[in-house]
C-alpha positions as CSV (number, residue, x, y, z in Angstrom):
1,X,219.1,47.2,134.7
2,X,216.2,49.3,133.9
3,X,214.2,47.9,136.7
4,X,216.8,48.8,139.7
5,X,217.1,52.3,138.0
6,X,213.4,52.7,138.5
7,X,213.5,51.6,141.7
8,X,216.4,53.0,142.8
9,X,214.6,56.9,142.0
10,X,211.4,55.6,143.4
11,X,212.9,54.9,146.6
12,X,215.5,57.9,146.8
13,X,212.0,60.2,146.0
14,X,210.1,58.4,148.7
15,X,212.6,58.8,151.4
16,X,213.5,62.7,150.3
17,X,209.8,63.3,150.1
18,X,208.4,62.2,153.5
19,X,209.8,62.4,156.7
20,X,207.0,61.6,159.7
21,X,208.9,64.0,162.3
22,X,208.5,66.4,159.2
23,X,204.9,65.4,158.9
24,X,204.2,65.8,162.4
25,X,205.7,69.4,162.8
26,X,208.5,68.4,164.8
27,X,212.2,69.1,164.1
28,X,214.2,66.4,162.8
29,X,217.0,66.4,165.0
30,X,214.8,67.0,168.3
31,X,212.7,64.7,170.3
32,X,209.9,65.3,172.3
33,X,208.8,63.4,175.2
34,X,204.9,62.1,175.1
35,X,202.8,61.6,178.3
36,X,200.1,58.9,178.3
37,X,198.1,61.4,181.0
38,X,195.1,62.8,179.9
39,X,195.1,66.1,179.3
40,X,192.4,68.4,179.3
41,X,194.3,70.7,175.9
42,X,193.3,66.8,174.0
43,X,190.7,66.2,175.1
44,X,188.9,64.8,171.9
45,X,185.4,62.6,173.1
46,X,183.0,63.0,176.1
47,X,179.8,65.1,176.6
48,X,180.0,68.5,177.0
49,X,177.1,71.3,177.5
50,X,175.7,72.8,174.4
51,X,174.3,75.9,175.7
52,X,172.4,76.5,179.3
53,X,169.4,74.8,180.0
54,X,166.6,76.9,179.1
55,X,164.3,79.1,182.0
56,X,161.3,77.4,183.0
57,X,158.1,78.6,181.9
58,X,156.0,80.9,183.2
59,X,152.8,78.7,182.7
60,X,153.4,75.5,183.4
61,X,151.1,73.2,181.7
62,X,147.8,71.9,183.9
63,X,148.7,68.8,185.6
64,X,146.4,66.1,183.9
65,X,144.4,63.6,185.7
66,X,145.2,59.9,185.9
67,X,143.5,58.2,182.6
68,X,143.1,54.7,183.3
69,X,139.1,55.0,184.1
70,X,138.7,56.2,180.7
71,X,140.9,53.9,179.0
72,X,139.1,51.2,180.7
73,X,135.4,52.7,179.6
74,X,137.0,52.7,176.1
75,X,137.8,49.0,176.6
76,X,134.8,48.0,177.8
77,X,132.9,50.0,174.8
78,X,134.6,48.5,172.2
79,X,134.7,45.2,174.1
80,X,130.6,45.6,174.0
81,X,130.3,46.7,169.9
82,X,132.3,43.4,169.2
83,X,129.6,41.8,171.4
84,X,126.6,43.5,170.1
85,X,128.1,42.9,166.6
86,X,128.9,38.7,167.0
87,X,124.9,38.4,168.7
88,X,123.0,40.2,165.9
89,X,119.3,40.3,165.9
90,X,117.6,43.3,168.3
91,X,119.7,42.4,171.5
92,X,122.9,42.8,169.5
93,X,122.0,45.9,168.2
94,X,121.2,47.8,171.6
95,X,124.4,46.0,173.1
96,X,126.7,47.4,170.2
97,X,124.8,50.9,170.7
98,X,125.6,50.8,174.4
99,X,129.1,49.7,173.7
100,X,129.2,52.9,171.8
101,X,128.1,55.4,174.1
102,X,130.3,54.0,176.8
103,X,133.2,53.9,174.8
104,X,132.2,57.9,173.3
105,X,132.1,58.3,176.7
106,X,135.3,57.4,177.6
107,X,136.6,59.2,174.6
108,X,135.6,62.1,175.6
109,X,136.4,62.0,179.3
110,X,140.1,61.0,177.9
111,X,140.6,63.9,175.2
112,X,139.7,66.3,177.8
């Protein structure tokens, strides 16, 4: 007996409670017809413009030279330390020092 009471309010609260045409803001006694079109008013995902692109400069930056020269001295200089490095004695030592100045070189034709 106690049990049916409880679950007799329960359900009577529920049902007096919420009503989803309530919920929804429409009137209970009116219906409203939905369209499946798209419409632009609901529109809720897609890619849309910030803000306007912004002016283009004034001083465009200087158009850099192709680099692939001095990536290759730097290569080749580093290629020739390794060398230098793996033949020791005197010859090593003036091939690793020429492996760095070509690849310096290199460097500094790259950076600028």
């Amino acid at each position: 007996m106690k049990w049916s009471s409880l679950a007799l309010a329960v359900a009577l609260a529920a049902l007096s409670l919420s009503s989803p045409a309530l919920a929804q803001g429409v009137p209970a006694g009116r219906a409203v017809a939905v369209s499946g079109a798209p419409v632009l008013a609901r529109q809720a995902v897609g890619v849309r413009r910030a803000a306007d692109a912004p002016l283009p400069l004034n001083n465009p930056a200087p158009f850099r030279a192709d680099t692939r020269q001095n990536r290759a001295l730097m290569i080749v200089g580093g290629a020739g330390m390794l060398t230098g490095l793996v033949i020791g004695h005197d010859a090593g030592v003036l091939i690793s020092v020429g492996g760095a100045v070509v690849f310096l070189w290199g460097l500094y034709q790259y950076l600028n």
